[in-house]
C-alpha positions in Angstrom: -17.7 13.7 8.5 -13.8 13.0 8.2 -12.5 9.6 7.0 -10.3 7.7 9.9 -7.5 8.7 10.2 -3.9 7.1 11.8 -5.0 8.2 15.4 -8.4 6.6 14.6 -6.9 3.0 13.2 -4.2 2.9 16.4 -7.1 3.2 18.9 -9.0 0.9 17.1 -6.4 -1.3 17.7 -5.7 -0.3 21.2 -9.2 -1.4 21.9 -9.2 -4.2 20.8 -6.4 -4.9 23.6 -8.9 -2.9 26.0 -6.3 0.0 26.1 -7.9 3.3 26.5 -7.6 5.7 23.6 -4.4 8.3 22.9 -5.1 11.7 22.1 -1.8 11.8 19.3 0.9 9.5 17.9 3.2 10.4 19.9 1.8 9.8 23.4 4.7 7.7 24.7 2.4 4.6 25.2 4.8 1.5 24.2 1.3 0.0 23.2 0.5 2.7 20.7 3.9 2.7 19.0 3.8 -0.9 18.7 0.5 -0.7 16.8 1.7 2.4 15.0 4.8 0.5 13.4 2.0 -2.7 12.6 0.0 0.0 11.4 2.6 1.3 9.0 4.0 -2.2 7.8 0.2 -3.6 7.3 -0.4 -0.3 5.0 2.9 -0.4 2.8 1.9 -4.4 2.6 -1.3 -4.0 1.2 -0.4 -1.1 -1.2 2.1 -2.9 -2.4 -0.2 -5.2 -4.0 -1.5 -2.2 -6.5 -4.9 -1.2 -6.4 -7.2 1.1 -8.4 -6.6 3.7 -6.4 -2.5 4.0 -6.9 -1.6 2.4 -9.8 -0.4 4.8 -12.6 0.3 3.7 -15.6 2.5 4.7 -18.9 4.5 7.0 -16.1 7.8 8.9 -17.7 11.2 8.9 -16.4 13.9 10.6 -17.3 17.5 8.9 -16.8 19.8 10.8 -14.4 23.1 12.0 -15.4 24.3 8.4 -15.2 21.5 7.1 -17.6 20.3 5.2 -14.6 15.9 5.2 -13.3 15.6 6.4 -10.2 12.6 5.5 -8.5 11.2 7.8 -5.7 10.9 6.7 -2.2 7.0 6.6 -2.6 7.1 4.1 -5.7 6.5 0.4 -4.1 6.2 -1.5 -7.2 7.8 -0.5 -11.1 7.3 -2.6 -14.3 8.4 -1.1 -18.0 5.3 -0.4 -20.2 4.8 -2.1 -23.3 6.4 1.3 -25.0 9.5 1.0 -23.0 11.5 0.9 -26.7 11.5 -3.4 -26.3 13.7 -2.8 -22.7 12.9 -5.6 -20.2 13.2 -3.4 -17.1 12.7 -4.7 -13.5 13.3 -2.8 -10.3 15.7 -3.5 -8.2 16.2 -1.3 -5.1 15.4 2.4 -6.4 16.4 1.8 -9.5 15.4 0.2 -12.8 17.2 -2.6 -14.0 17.5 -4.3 -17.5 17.7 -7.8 -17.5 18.8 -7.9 -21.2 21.8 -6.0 -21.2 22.4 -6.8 -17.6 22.7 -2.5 -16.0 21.4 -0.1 -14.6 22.6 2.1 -17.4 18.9 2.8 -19.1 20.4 5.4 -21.4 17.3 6.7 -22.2 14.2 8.0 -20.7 11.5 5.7 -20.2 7.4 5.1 -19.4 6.9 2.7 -16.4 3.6 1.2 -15.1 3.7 1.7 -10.9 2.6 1.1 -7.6 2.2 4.2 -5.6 2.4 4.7 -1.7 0.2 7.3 -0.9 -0.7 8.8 2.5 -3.2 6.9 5.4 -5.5 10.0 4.7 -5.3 10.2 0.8 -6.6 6.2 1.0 -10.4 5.4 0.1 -12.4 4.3 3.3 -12.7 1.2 2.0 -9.2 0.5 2.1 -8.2 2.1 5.1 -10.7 -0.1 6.9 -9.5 -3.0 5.4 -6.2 -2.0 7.2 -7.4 -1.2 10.1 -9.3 -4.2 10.7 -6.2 -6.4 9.8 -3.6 -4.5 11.6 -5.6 -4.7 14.7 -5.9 -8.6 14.3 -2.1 -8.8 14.0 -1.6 -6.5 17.1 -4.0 -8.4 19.3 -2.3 -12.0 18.0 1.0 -10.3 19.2 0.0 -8.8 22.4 -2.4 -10.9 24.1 -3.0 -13.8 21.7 -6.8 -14.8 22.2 -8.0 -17.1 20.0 -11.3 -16.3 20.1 -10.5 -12.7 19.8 -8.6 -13.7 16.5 -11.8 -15.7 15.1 -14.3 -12.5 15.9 -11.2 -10.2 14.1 -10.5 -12.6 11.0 -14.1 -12.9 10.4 -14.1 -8.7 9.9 -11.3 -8.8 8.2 -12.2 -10.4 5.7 -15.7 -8.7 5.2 -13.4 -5.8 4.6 -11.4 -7.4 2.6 -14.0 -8.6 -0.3 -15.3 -4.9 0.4 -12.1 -3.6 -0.7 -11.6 -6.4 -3.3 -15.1 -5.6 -4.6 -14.1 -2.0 -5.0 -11.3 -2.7 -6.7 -13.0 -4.5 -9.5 -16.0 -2.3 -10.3 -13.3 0.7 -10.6 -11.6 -1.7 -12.8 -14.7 -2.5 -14.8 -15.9 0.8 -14.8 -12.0 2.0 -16.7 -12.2 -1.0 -19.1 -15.4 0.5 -20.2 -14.5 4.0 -20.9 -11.5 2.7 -23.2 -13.2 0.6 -25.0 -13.0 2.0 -29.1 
């Protein structure tokens, strides 16, 4: 059995609306691309709050010809390692910045800890359900506002939520244990 994919979340959330389903993204229902775009925004939120499952860490990057990081488009989140030669490095845009000598100008290759974006599809269950679930609650709010609709909606998302949360920590746990020396 396939995982749910983008098509599955939007007419998750186009029933909770009680809009029939959509056979692709790009039916031309206003309804649909409304929940695609909440869709979107709700995934790129909660990825950018770094999870097991796309966190890298000790990542190299070479300077361009200007000495300057670039970040790809894909990278939410960048933080210098502790082996970033003593460089307090922040992002800023696409780039890294250091806040000690106040440039972009790296002038060196460096080893950054990151948040990845990855695909809907490349997401554990877990995690898309969690978006799911709260993308839908934020497109019913915005389209027909029941409260009692919201109550039945928060309730799940949150469920999914410690679900994901829960996930999250036994990976964590279960890393911790294989460095251990």
């Amino acid at each position: 059995m396939a995982g749910t994919t983008q098509l599955d979340a939007i007419n998750t959330m186009l029933s909770a609306i009680g809009e029939a389903p959509v056979n692709s993204l790009s039916s031309g229902l206003v309804e649909a691309e409304i929940a695609e775009t909440i869709l979107n925004t709700v995934n790129r939120e909660v990825q950018s709050m770094g999870w097991h499952f796309n966190k890298e860490f000790n990542k190299s990057y070479a300077q361009d010809t200007s000495g300057e990081i670039i970040l790809g488009s894909d990278i939410l989140r960048a933080d210098s390692t502790l082996e970033a030669n003593g460089k307090d490095l922040v992002q800023r845009g696409s780039k890294m910045y250091d806040r000690k000598n106040h440039t972009f100008n790296i002038g060196a290759s460096v080893n950054l800890d990151v948040v990845v974006e990855l695909d809907f599809d490349d997401l554990p269950e877990v995690a898309k359900r969690f978006i799911t679930l709260r993308s839908t609650r934020i497109f019913q709010d915005r389209i027909v506002g029941s409260n009692t609709i919201h109550e039945f909606q928060r309730d799940d998302e949150e469920r999914a939520l410690y679900d994901l949360q829960h996930l999250d920590q036994s990976a964590s746990e279960h890393n911790n244990l294989e460095h251990i020396d």
